[in-house]
PDB file with one MODEL, atoms N, CA, C and O in Angstrom:
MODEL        1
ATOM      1  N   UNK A   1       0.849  -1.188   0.000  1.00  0.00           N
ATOM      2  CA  UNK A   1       0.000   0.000   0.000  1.00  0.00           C
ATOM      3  C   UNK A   1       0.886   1.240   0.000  1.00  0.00           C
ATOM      4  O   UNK A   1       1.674   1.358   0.939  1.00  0.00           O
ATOM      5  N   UNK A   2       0.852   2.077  -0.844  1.00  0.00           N
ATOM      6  CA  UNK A   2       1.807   3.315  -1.273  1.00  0.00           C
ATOM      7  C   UNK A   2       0.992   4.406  -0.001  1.00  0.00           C
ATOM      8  O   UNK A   2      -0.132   4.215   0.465  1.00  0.00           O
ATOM      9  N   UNK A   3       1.895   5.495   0.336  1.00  0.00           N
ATOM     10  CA  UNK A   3       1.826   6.300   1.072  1.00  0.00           C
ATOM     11  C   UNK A   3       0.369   7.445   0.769  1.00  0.00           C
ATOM     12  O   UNK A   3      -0.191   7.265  -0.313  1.00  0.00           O
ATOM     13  N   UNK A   4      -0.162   8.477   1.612  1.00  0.00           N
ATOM     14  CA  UNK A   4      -1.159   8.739   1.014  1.00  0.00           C
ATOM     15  C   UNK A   4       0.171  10.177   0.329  1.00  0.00           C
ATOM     16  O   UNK A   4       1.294  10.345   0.805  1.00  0.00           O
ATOM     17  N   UNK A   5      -0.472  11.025  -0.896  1.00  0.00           N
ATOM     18  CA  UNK A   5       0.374  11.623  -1.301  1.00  0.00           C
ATOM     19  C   UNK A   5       0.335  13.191  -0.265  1.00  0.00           C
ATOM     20  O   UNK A   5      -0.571  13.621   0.449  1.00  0.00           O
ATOM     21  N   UNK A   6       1.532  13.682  -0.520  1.00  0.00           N
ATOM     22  CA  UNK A   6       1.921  15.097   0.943  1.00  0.00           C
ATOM     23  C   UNK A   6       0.486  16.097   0.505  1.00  0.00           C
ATOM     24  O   UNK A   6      -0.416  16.397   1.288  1.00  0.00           O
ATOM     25  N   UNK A   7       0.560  16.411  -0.647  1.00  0.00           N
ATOM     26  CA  UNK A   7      -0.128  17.313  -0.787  1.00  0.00           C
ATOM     27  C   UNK A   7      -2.052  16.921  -1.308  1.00  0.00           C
ATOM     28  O   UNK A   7      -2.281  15.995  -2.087  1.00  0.00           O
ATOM     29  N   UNK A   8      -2.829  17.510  -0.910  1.00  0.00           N
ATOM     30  CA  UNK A   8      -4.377  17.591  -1.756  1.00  0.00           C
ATOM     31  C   UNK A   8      -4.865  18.554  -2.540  1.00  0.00           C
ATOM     32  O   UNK A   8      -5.316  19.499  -1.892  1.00  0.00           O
ATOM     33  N   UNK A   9      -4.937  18.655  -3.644  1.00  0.00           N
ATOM     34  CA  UNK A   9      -5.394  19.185  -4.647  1.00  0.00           C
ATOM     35  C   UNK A   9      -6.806  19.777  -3.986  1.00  0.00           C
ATOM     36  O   UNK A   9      -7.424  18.871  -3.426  1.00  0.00           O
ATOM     37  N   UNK A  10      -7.377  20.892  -3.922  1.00  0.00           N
ATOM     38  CA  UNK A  10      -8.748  21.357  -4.173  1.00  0.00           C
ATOM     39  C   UNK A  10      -9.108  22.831  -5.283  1.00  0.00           C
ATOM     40  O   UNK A  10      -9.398  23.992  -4.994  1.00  0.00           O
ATOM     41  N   UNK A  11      -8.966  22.287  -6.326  1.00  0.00           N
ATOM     42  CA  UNK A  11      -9.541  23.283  -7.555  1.00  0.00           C
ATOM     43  C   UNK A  11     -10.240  23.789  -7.299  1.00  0.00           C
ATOM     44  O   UNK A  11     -11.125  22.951  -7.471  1.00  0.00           O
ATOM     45  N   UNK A  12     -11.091  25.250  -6.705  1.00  0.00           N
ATOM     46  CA  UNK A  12     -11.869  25.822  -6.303  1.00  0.00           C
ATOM     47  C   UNK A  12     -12.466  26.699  -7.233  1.00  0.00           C
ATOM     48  O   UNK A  12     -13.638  27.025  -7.046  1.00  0.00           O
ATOM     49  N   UNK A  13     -11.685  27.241  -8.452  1.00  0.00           N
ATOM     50  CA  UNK A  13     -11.139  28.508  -9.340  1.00  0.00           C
ATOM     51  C   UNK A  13     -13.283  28.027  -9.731  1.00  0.00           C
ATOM     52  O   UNK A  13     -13.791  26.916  -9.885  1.00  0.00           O
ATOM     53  N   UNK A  14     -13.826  29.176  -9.751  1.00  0.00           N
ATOM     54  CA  UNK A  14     -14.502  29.318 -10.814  1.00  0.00           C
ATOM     55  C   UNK A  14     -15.459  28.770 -10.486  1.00  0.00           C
ATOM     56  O   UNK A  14     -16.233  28.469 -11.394  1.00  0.00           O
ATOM     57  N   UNK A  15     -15.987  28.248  -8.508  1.00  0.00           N
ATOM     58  CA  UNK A  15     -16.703  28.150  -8.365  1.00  0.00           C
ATOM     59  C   UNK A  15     -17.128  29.841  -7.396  1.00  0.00           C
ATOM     60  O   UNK A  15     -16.482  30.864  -7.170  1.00  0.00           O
ATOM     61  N   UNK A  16     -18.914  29.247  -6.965  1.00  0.00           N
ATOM     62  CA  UNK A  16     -19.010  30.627  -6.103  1.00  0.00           C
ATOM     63  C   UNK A  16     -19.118  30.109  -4.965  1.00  0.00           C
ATOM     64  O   UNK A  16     -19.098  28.892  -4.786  1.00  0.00           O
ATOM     65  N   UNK A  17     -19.276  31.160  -3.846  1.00  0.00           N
ATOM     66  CA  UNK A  17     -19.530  30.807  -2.287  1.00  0.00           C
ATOM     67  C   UNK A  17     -20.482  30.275  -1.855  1.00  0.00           C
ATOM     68  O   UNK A  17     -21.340  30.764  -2.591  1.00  0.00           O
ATOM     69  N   UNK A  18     -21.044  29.568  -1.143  1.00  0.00           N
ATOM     70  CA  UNK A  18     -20.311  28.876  -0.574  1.00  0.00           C
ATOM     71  C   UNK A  18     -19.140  27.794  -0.695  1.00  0.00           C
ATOM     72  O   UNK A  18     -18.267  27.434   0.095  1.00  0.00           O
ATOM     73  N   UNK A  19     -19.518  27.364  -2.194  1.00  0.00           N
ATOM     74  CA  UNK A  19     -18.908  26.286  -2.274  1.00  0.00           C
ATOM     75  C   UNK A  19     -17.193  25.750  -2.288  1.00  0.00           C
ATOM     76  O   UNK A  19     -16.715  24.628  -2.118  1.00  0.00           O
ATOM     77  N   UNK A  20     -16.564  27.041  -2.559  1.00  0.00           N
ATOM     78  CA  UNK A  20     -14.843  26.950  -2.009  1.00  0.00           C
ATOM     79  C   UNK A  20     -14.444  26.740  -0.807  1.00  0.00           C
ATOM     80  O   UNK A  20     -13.510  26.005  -0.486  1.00  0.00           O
ATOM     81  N   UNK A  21     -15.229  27.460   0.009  1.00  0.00           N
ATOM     82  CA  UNK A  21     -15.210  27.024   1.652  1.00  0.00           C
ATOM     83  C   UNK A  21     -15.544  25.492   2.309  1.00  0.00           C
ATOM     84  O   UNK A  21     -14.825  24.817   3.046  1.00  0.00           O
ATOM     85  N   UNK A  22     -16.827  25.204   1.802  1.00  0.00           N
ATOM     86  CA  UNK A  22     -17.272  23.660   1.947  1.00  0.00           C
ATOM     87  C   UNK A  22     -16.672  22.625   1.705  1.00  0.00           C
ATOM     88  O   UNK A  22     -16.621  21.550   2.303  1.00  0.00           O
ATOM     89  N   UNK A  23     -15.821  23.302   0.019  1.00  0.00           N
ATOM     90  CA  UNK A  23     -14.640  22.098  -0.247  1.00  0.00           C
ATOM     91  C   UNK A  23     -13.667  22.001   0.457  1.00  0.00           C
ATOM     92  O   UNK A  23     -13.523  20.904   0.996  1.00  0.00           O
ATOM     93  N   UNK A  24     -12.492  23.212   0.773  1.00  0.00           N
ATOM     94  CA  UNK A  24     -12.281  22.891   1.538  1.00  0.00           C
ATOM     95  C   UNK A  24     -12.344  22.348   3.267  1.00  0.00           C
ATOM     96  O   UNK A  24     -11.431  21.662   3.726  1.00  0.00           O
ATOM     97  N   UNK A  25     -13.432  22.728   4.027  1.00  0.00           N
ATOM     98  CA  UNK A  25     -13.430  22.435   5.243  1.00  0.00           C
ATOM     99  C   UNK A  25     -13.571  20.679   5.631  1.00  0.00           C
ATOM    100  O   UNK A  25     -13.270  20.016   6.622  1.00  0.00           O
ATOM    101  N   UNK A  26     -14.476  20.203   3.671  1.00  0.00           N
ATOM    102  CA  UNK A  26     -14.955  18.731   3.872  1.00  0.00           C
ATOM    103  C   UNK A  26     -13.097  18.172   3.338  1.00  0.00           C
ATOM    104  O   UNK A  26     -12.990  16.949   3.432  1.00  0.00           O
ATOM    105  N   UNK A  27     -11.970  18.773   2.915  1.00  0.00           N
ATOM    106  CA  UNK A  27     -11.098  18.346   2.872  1.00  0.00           C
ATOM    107  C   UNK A  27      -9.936  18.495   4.029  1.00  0.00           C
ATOM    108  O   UNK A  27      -8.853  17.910   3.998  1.00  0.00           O
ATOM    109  N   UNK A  28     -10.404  19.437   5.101  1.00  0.00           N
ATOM    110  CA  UNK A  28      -9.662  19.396   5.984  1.00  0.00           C
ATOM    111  C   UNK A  28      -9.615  17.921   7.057  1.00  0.00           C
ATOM    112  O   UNK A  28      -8.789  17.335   7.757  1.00  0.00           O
ATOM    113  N   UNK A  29     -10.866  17.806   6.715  1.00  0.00           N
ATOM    114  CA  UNK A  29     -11.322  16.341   7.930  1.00  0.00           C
ATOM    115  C   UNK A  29     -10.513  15.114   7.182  1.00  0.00           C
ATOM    116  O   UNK A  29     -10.224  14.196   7.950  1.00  0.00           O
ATOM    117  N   UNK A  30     -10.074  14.934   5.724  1.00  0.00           N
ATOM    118  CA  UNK A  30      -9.562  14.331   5.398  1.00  0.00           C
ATOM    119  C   UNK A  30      -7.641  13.776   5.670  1.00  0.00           C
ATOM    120  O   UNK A  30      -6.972  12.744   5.714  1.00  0.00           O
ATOM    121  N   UNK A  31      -7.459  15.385   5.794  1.00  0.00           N
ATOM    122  CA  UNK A  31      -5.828  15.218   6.043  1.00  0.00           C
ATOM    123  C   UNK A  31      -5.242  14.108   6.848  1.00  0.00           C
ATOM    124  O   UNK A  31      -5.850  13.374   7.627  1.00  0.00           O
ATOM    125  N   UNK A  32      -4.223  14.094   6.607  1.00  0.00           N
ATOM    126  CA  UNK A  32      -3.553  12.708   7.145  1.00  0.00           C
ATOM    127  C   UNK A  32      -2.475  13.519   7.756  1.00  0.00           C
ATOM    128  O   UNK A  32      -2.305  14.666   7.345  1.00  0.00           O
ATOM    129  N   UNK A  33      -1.621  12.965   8.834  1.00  0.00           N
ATOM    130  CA  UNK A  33      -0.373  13.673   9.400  1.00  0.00           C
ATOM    131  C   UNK A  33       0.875  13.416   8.341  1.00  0.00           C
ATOM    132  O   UNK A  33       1.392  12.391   7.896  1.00  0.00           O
ATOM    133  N   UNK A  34       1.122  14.881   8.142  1.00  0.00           N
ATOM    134  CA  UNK A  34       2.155  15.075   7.098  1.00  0.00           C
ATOM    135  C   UNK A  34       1.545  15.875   5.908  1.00  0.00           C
ATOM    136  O   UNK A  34       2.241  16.337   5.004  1.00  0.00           O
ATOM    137  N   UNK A  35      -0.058  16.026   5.988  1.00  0.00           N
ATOM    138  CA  UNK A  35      -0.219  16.188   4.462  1.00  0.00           C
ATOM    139  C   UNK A  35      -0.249  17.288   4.808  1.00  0.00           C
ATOM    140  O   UNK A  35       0.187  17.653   5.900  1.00  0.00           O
ATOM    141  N   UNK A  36      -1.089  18.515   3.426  1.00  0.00           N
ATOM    142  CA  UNK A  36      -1.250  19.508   3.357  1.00  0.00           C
ATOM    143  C   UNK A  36      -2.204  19.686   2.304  1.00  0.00           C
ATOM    144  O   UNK A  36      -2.434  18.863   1.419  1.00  0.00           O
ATOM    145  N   UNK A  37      -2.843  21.006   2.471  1.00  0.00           N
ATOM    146  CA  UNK A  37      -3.786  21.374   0.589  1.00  0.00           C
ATOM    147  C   UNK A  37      -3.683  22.085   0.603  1.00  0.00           C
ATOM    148  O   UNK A  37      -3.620  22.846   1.568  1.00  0.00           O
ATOM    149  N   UNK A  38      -3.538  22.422  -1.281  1.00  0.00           N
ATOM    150  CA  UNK A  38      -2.798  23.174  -1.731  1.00  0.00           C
ATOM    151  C   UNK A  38      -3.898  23.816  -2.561  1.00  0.00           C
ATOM    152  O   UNK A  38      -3.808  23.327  -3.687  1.00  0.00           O
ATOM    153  N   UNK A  39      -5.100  24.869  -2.501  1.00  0.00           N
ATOM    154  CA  UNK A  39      -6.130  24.870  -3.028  1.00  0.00           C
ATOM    155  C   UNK A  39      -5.620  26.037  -3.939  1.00  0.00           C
ATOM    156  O   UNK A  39      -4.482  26.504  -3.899  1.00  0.00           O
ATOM    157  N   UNK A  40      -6.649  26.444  -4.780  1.00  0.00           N
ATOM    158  CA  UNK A  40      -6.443  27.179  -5.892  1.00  0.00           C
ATOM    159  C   UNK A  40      -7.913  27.893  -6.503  1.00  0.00           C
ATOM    160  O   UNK A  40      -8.699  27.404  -7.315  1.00  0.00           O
ATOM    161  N   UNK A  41      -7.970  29.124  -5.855  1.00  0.00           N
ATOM    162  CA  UNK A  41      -9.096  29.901  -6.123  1.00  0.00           C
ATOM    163  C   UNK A  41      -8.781  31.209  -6.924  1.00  0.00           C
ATOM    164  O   UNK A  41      -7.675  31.721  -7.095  1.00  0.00           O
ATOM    165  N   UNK A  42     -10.483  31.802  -7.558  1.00  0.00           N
ATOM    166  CA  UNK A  42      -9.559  33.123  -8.632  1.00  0.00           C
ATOM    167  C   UNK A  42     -10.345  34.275  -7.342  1.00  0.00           C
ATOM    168  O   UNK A  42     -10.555  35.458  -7.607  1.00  0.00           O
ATOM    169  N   UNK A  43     -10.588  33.842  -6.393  1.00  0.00           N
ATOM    170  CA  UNK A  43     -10.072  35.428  -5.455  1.00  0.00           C
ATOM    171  C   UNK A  43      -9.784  34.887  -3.712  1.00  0.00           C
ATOM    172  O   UNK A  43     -10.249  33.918  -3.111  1.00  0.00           O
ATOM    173  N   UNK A  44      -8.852  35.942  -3.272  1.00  0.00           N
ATOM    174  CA  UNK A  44      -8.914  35.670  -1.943  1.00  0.00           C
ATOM    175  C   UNK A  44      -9.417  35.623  -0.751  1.00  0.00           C
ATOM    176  O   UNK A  44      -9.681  36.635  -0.101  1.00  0.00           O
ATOM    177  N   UNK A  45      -9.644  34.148  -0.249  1.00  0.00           N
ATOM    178  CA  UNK A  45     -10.888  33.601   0.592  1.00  0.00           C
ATOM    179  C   UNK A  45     -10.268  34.474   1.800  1.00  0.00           C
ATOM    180  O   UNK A  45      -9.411  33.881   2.456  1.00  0.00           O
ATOM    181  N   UNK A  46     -10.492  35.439   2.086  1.00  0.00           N
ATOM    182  CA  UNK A  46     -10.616  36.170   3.585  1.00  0.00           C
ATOM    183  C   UNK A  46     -11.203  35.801   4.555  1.00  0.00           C
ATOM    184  O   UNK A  46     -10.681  35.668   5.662  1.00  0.00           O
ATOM    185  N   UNK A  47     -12.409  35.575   4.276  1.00  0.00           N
ATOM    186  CA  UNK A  47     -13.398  35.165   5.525  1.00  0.00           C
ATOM    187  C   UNK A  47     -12.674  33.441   6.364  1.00  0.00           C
ATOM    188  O   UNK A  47     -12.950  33.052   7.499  1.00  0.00           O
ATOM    189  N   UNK A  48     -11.746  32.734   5.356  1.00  0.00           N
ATOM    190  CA  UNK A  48     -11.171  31.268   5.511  1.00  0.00           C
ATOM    191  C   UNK A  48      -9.955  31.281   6.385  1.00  0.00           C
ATOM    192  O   UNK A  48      -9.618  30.253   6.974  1.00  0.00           O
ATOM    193  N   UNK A  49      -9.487  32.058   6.462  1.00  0.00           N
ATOM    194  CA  UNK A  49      -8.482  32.590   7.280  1.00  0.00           C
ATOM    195  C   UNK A  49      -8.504  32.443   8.737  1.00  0.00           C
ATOM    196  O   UNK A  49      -7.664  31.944   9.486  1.00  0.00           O
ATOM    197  N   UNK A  50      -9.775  33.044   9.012  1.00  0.00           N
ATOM    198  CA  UNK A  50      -9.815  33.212  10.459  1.00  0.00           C
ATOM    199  C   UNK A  50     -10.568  32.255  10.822  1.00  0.00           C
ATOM    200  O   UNK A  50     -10.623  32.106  12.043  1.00  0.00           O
ATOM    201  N   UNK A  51     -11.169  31.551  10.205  1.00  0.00           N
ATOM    202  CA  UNK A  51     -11.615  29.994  10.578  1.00  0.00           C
ATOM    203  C   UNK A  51     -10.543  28.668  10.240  1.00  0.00           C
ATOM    204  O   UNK A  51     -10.695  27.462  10.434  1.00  0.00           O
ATOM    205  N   UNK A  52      -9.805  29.169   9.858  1.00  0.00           N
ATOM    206  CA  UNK A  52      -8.162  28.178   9.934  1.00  0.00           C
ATOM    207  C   UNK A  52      -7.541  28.563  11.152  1.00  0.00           C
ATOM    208  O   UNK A  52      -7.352  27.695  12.005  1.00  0.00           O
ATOM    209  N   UNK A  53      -7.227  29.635  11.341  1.00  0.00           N
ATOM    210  CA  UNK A  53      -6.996  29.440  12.725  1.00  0.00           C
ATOM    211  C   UNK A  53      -7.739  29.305  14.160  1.00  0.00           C
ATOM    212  O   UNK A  53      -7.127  29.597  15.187  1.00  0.00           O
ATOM    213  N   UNK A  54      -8.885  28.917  14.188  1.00  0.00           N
ATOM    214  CA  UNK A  54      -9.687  28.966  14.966  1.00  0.00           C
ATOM    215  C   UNK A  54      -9.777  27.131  14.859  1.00  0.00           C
ATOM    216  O   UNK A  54     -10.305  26.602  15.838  1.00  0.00           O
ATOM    217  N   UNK A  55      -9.391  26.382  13.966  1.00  0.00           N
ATOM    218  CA  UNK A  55      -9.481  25.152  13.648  1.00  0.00           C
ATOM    219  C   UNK A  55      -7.453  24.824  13.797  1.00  0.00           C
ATOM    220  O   UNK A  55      -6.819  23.932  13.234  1.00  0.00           O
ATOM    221  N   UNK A  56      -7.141  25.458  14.348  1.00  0.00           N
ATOM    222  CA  UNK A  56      -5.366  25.177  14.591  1.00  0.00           C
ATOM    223  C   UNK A  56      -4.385  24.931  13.533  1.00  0.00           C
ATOM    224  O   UNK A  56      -3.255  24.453  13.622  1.00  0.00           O
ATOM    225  N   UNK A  57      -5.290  25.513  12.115  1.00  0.00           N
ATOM    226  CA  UNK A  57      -4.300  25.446  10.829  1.00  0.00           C
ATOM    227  C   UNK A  57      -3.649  26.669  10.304  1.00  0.00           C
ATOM    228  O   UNK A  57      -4.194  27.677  10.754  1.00  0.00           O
ATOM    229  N   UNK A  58      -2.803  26.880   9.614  1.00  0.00           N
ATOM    230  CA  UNK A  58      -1.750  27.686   9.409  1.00  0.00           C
ATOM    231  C   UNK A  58      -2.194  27.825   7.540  1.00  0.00           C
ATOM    232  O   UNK A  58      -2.849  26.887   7.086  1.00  0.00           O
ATOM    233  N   UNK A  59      -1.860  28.836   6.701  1.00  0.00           N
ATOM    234  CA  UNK A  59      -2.377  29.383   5.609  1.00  0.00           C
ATOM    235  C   UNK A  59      -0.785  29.854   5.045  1.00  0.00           C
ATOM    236  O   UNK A  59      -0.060  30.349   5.909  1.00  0.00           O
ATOM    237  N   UNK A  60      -0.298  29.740   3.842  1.00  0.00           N
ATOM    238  CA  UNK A  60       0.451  30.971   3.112  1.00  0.00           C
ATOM    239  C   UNK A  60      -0.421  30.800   1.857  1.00  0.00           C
ATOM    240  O   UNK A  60      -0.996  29.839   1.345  1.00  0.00           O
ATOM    241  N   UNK A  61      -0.271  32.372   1.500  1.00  0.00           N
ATOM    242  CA  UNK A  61      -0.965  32.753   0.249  1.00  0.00           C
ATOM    243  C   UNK A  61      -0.438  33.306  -0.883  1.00  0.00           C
ATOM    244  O   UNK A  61       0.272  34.286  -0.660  1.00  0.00           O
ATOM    245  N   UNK A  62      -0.566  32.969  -2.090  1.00  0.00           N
ATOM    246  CA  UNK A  62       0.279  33.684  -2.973  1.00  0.00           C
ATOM    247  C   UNK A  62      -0.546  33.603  -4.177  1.00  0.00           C
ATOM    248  O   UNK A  62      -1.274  32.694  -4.577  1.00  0.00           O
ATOM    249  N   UNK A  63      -0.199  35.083  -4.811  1.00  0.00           N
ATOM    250  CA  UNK A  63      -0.887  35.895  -5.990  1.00  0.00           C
ATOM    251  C   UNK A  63      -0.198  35.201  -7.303  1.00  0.00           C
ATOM    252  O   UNK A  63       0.975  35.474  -7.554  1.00  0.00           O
ATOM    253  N   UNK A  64      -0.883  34.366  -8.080  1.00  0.00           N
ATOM    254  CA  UNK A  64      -0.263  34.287  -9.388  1.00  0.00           C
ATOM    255  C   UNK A  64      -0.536  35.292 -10.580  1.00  0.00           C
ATOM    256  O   UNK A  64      -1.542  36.002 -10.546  1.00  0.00           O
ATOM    257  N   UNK A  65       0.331  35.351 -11.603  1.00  0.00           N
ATOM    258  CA  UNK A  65       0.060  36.319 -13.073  1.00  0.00           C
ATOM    259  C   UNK A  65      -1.340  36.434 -12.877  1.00  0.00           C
ATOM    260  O   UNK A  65      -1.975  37.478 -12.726  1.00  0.00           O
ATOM    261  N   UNK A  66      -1.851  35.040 -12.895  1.00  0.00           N
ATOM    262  CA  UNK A  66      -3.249  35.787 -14.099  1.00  0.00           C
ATOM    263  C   UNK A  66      -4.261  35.930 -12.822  1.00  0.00           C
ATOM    264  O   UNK A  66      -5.334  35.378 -13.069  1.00  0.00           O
ATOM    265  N   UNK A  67      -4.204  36.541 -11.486  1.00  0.00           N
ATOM    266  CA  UNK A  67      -4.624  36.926 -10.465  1.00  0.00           C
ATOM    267  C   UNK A  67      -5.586  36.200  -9.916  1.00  0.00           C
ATOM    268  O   UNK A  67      -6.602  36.681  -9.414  1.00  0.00           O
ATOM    269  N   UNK A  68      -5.205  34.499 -10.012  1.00  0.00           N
ATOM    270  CA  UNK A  68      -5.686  33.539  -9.269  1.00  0.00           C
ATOM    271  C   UNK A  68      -5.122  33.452  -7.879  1.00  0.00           C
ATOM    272  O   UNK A  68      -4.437  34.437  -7.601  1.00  0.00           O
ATOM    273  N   UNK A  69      -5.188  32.817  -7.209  1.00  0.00           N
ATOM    274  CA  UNK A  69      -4.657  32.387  -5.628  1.00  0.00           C
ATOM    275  C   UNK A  69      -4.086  31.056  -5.086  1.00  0.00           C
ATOM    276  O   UNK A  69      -4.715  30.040  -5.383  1.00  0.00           O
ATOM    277  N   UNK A  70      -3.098  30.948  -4.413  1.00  0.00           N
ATOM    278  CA  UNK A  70      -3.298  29.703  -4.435  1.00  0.00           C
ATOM    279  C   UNK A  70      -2.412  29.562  -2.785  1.00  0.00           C
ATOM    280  O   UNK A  70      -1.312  29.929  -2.372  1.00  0.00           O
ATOM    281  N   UNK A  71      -3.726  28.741  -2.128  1.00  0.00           N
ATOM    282  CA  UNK A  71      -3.731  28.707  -0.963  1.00  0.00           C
ATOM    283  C   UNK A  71      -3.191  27.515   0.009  1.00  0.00           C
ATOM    284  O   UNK A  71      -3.980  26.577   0.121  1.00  0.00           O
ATOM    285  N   UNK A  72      -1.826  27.395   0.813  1.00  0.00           N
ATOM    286  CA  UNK A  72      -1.150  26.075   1.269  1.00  0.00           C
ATOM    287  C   UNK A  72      -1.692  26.190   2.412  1.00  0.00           C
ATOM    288  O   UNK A  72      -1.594  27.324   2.880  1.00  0.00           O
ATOM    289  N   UNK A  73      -2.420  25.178   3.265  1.00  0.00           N
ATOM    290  CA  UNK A  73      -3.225  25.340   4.501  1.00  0.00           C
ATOM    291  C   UNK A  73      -2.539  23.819   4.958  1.00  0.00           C
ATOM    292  O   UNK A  73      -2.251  22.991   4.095  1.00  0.00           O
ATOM    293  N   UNK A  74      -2.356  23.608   6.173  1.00  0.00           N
ATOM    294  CA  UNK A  74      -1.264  22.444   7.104  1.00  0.00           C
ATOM    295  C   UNK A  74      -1.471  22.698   8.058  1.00  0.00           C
ATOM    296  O   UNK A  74      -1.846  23.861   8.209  1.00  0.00           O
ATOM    297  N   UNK A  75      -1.362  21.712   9.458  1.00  0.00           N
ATOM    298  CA  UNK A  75      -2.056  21.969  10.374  1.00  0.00           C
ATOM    299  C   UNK A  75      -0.795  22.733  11.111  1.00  0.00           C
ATOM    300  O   UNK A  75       0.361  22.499  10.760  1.00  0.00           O
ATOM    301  N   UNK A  76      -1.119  23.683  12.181  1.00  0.00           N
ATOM    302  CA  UNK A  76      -0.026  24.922  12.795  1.00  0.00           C
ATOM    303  C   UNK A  76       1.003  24.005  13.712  1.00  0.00           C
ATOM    304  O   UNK A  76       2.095  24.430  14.089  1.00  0.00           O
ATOM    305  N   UNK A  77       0.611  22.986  13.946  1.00  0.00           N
ATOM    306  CA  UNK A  77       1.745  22.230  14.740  1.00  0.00           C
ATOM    307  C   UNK A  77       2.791  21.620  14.117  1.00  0.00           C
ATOM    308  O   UNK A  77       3.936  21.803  14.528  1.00  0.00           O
ATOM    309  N   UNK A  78       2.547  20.884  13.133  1.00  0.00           N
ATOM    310  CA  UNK A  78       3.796  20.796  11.628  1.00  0.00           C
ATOM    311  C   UNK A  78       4.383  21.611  11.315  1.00  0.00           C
ATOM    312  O   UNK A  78       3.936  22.511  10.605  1.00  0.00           O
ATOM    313  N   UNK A  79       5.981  21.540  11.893  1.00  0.00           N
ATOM    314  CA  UNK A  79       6.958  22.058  11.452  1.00  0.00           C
ATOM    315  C   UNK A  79       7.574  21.802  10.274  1.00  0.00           C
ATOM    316  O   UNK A  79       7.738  20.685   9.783  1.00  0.00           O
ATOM    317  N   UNK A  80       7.937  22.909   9.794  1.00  0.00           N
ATOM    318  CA  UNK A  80       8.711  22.534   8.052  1.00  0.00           C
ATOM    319  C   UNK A  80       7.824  22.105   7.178  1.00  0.00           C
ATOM    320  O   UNK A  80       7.129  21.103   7.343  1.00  0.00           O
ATOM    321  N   UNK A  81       7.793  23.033   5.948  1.00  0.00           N
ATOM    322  CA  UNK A  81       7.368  22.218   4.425  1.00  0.00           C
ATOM    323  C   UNK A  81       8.438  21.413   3.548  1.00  0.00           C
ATOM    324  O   UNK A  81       8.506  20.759   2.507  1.00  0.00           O
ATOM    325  N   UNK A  82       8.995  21.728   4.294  1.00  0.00           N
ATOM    326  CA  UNK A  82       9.899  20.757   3.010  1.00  0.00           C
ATOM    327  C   UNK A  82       9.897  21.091   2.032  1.00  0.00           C
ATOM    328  O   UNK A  82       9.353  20.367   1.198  1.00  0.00           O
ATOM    329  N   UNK A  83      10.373  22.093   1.697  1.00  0.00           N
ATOM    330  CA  UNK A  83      10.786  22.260   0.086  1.00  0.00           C
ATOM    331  C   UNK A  83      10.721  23.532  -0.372  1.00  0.00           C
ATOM    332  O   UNK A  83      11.002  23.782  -1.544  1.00  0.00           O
TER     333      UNK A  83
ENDMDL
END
C-alpha cells in the first residue's frame, strides 16, 4: 500500500460561495499527518483565514500572473514544508 500523497489538490477557481469554503473544510477532515492542501481559487478567501486558525491550521498565500490564488493550509503544529 503506497503512502497517502503530501499534498491535496482542491480546484476551487470558478466556483461561487459557498462552495470553495465547503470544499475545503470537507477536505480538511480528510488530512492525514504530514499532508497539506494546496487549493487554488480566482479570489482571496478572507473570511477562511480566520476559521483556519480557529481550527489550529496555518495558511500561506500567494498571488499568481493571471490573479488567481493559491492557498497552502497544514495543520499549525507541523513544522517545516519541506521544500
Amino acid at each position: 500500500m503506497s503512502a497517502p500523497a503530501r499534498e491535496i489538490l482542491v480546484d476551487a477557481r470558478g466556483l461561487e460561495p459557498p462552495e470553495p469554503m465547503e470544499k475545503v473544510m470537507t477536505t480538511l477532515e480528510l488530512l492525514r499527518p504530514g499532508q497539506s492542501i494546496r487549493m487554488l481559487l480566482h479570489r482571496e478567501p478572507f473570511p477562511l483565514y480566520a476559521i483556519l486558525a480557529e481550527r489550529g491550521y496555518r495558511h500561506a498565500t500567494t498571488m499568481q500572473a493571471d490573479g488567481s490564488y493559491v492557498i497552502l493550509i497544514s495543520p499549525a503544529g507541523e513544522s517545516g514544508q519541506g521544500g
